[in-house]
C-alpha positions in Angstrom: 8.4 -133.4 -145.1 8.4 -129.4 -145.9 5.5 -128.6 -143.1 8.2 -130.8 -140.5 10.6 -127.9 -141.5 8.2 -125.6 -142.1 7.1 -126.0 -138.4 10.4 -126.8 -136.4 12.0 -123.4 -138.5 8.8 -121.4 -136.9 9.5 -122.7 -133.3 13.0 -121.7 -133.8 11.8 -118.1 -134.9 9.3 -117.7 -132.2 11.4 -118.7 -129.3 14.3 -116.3 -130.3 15.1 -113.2 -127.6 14.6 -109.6 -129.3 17.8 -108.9 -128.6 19.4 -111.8 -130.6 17.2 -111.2 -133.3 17.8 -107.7 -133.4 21.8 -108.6 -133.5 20.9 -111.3 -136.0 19.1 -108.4 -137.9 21.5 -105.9 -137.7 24.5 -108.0 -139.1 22.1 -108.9 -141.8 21.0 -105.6 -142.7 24.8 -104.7 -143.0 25.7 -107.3 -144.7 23.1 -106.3 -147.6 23.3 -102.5 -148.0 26.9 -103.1 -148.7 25.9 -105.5 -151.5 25.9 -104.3 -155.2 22.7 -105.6 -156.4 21.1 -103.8 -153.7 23.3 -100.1 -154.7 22.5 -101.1 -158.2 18.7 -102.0 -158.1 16.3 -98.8 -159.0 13.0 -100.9 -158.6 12.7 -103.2 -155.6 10.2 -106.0 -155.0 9.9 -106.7 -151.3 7.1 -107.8 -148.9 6.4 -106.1 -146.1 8.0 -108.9 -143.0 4.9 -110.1 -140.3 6.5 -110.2 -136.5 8.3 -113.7 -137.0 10.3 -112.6 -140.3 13.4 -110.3 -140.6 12.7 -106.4 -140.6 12.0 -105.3 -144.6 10.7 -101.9 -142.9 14.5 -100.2 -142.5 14.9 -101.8 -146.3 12.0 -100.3 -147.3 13.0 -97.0 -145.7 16.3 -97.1 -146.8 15.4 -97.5 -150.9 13.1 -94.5 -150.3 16.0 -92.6 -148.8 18.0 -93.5 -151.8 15.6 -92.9 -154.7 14.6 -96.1 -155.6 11.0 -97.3 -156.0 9.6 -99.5 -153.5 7.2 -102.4 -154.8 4.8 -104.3 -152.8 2.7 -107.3 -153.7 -0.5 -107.4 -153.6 -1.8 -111.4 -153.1 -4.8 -112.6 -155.4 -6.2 -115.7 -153.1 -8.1 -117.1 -155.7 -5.4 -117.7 -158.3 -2.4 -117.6 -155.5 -0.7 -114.6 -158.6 0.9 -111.2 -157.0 0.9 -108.1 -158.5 3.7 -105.4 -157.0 2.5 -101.8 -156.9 4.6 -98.8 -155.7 4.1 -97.4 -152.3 5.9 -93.9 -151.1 4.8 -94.1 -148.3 3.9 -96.9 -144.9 0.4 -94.5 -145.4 -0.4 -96.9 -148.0 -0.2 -100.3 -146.7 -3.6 -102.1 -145.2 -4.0 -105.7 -144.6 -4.0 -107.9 -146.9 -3.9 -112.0 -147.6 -2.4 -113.6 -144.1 -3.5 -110.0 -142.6 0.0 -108.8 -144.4 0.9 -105.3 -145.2 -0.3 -104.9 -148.6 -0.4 -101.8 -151.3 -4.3 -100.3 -150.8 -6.7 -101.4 -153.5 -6.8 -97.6 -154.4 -3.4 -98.0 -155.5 -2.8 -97.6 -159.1 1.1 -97.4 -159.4 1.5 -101.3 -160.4 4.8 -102.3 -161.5 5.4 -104.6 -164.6 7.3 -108.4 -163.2 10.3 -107.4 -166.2 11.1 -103.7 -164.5 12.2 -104.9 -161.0 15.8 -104.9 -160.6 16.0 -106.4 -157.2 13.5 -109.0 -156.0 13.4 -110.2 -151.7 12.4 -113.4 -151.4 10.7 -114.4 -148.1 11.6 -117.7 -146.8 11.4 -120.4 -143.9 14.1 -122.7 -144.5 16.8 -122.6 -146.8 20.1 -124.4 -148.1 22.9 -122.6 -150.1 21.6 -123.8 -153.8 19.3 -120.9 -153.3 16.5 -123.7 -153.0 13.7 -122.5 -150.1 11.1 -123.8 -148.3 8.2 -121.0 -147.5 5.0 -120.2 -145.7 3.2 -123.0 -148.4 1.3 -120.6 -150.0 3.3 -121.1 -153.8 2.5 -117.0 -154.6 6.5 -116.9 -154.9 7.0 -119.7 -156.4 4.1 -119.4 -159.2 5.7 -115.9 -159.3 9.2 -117.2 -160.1 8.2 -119.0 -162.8 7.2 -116.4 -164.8 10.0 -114.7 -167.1 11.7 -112.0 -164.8 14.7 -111.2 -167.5 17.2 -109.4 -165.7 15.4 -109.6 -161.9 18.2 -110.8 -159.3 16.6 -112.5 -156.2 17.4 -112.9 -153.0 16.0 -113.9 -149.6 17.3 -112.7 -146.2 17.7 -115.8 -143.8 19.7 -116.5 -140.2 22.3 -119.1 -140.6 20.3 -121.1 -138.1 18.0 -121.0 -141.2 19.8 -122.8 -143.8 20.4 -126.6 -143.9 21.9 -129.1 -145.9 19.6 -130.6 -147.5 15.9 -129.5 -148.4 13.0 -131.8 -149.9 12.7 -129.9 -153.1 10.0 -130.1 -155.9 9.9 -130.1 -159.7 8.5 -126.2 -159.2 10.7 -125.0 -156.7 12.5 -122.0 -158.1 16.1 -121.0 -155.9 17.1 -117.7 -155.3 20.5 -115.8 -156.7 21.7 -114.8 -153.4 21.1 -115.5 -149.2 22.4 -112.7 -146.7 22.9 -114.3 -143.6 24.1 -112.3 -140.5 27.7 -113.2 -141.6 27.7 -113.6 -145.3 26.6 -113.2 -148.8 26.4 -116.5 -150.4 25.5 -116.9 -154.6 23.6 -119.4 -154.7 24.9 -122.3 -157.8 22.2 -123.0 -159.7 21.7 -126.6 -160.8 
């Protein structure tokens, strides 16, 4: 059931014109700079987005320009576990798990799972419980699970992207808040 919207959410993605997704993006992107978790947040978790997800490179930009420290997973295949790590720079990035943008192995800045402030969520499908259906691989969702005290979480997602209902599963952790190109919505937890 989760791979059905796993795959129809992908041909969605896939088959939208640059320029709608750059005003989808744009709207978006708006919509969460003007947020106060994002103002607030000193440390921020965030992956860096393949072609098919919304831009995280003006985010990443952005927390630099404001003094805040940018943190990157790093993937471990064998135990599906991420560690984040500091970058200051794109310089540091090389291709990772899913040939993703990951922190270098020479990288040494890792970042404990209690210091970030602000957590970015990557995401397929979503509905507004917070609940998400992602790429399958569980790294976010094993990551979830682990005590993140005061971490806020939230994914970035079109509003073509969110749907009533969602098949969800005993470890299926939901998110705080989805930033859609019109809105913030906080999520109610059940």
């Amino acid at each position: 059931m989760k791979q059905q919207f796993r795959n129809d959410m992908l041909t969605y993605l896939k088959h939208l014109s640059m320029s709608k997704k750059q005003d989808i993006e744009n709207n978006m992107l708006e919509n969460f700079f003007q947020q106060s978790f994002w103002k607030e947040a000193k440390i921020v978790g965030i992956t860096y987005a393949t072609s098919l997800e919304w831009n995280t490179e003006t985010i990443i930009q952005k927390g630099w320009d404001e003094n805040k420290k940018m943190v990157l997973p790093v993937c471990n295949r064998r135990n599906k576990t991420m560690n984040f790590f500091q970058i200051n720079n794109f310089n540091e990035l090389e291709r990772g798990y899913a040939n993703i943008l990951e922190p270098s192995a020479h990288s040494n800045k890792v970042i404990m799972n209690e210091c970030i402030d602000l957590l970015i969520v990557p995401g397929l499908v979503f509905n507004v419980k917070g609940y998400r259906i992602g790429y399958g691989g569980g790294f976010y969702d094993r990551y979830l699970s682990e005590p993140l005290h005061t971490t806020i979480t939230v994914s970035l997602a079109a509003e073509e992207q969110l749907k009533e209902t969602l098949p969800i599963d005993s470890y299926d952790i939901p998110v705080d808040y989805i930033i859609t190109e019109n809105r913030c919505i906080q999520t109610s937890k059940e």
